[in-house]
Structures are given as C-alpha cells and as structure tokens.
C-alpha positions as CSV (number, residue, x, y, z in Angstrom):
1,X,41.6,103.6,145.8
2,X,41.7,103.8,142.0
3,X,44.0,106.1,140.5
4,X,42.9,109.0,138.1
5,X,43.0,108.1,134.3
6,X,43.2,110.9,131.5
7,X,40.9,109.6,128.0
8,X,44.0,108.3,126.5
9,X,45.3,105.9,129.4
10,X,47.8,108.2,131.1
11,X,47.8,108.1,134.9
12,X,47.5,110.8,137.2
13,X,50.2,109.6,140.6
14,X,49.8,113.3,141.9
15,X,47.5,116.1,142.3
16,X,47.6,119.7,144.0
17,X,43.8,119.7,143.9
18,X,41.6,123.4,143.5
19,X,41.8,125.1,147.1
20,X,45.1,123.3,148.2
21,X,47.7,125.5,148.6
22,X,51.6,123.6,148.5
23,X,55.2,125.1,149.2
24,X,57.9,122.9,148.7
25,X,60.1,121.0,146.0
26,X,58.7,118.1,144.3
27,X,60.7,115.6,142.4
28,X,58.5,112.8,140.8
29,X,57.7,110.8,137.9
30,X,54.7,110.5,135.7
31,X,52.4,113.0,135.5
32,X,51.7,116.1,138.2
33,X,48.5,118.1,137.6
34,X,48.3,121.5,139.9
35,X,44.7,122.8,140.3
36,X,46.0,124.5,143.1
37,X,48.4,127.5,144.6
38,X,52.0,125.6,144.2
39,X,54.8,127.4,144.8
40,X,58.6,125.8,145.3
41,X,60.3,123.8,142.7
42,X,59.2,120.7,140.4
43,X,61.4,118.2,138.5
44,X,60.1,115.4,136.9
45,X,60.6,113.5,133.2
46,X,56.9,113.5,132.8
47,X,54.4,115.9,132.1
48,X,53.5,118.9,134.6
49,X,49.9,119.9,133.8
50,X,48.3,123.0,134.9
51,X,44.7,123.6,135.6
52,X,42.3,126.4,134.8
53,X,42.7,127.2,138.8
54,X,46.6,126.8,138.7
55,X,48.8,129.4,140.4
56,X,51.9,128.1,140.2
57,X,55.0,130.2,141.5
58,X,58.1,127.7,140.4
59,X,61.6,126.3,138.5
60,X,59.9,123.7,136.4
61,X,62.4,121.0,135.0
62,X,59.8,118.5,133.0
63,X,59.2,116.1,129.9
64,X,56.6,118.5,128.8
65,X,54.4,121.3,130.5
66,X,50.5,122.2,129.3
67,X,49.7,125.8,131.3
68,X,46.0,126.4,131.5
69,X,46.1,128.6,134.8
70,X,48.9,131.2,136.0
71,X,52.3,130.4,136.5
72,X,55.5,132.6,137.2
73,X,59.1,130.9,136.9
74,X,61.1,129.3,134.8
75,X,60.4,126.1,132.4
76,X,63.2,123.9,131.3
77,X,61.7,121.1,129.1
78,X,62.8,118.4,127.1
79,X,59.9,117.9,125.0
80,X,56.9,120.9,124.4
81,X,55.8,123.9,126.3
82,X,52.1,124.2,125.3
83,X,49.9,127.6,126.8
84,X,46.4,127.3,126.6
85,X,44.3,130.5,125.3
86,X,43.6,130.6,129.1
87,X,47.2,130.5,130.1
88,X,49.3,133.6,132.0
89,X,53.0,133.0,132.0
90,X,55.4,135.1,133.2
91,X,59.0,133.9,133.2
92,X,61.8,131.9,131.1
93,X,60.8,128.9,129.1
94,X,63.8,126.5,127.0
95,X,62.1,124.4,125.0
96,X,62.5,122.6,121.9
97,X,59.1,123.1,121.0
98,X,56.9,125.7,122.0
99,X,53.2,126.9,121.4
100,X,50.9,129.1,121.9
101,X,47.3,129.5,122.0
102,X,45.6,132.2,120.6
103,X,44.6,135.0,123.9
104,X,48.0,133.8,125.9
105,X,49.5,136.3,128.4
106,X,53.2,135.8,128.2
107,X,55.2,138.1,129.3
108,X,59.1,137.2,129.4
109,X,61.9,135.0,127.1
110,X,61.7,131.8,125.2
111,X,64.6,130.0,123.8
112,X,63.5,127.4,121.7
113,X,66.4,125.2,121.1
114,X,66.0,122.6,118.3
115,X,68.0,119.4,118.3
116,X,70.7,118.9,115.5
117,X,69.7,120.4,112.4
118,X,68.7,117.7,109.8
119,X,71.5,117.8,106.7
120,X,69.4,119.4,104.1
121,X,68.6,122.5,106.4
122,X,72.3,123.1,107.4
123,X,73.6,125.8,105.2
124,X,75.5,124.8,101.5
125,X,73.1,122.0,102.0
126,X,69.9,120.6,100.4
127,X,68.6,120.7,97.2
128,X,69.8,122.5,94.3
C-alpha cells in the first residue's frame, strides 16, 4: 500500500480519518492529519494537521500545527501555529509564529515567543 502524498512531496505516516473516533497519546514523527474525533495527547517534531472534520480535544507538542476543524487544548510549537478562516480554537498556543485567518474562533491566550532579537532591534541599537 502506497502512502498518502501532499502536492509538494510531504508524506502522510498517519491519519485519524473522518468518522474515526481516537483516545489516547500519540508520539510520532512526520506528519499526523486528524479528520476525525481525537482526544488524548500528541507529541511529534512534525506537522499536526487538522481537517475541516477535526475535533480534536488535546496537549499538542509539534513542529508546526495548521487547524482547519475544532480543537480545544493547548499547543506548544516550535515552528508556526496557522488557523484556517474555518478554524475554532479554544485553549493556550506558544508559538514563535502565529496566524490567523480572517473568520477564526479563538477564544483563549497566545504567547508568541520570538527567538533572540536580531542586534538592530535590541534597544540603543540600530540605525541612527
């Protein structure tokens, strides 16, 4: 059985598919897409990707997370956060990047926590 491939070449190694409902704790690398009812915890240096038909109920440790559904938690992420205009989040998200579509539901705290500053935007610093 061939494995799913996204347009530009990244691999799909696990699904939660739309009707499938899964509690537990998932701890995986590459890319997860939930198109289902998840609820439990997910940790992963990849990408967490979350359908239209997501409901996802969760403490969400990831490279980067795209919400298109429902989710309700908290997001730690090393890279972006990214809510589609379709997206409801409710919850927590550190990030140090995050954005939002236009029509987002979000209803909670973001800390977006940029990396060292560069030297010209430190303060006494920069041009002149």
């Amino acid at each position: 059985m061939s494995e799913p491939i996204l347009d530009h070449g990244v691999v799909i190694n696990s699904l939660i598919g739309a009707g499938t409902v899964f509690k537990g704790d998932l701890v995986l690398t590459g890319l997860l897409r939930i198109d289902g009812d998840f609820s439990g915890a997910i940790k992963t240096p990849g990408k967490v990707l979350i359908g239209k038909t997501g409901r996802v109920s969760s403490q969400i440790t990831a490279g980067s997370v795209v919400i298109g559904g429902a989710v309700k938690g908290n997001i730690i992420a090393a890279g972006k956060v990214h809510i589609l205009s379709s997206g409801i989040f409710i919850g927590s998200i550190t990030s140090p990047r995050l954005e939002l579509e236009e029509g987002v539901i979000f209803h909670g705290v973001c800390r977006v926590n940029h990396r060292e500053e560069p030297e010209t935007l430190k303060p006494g610093k920069g041009p002149n």
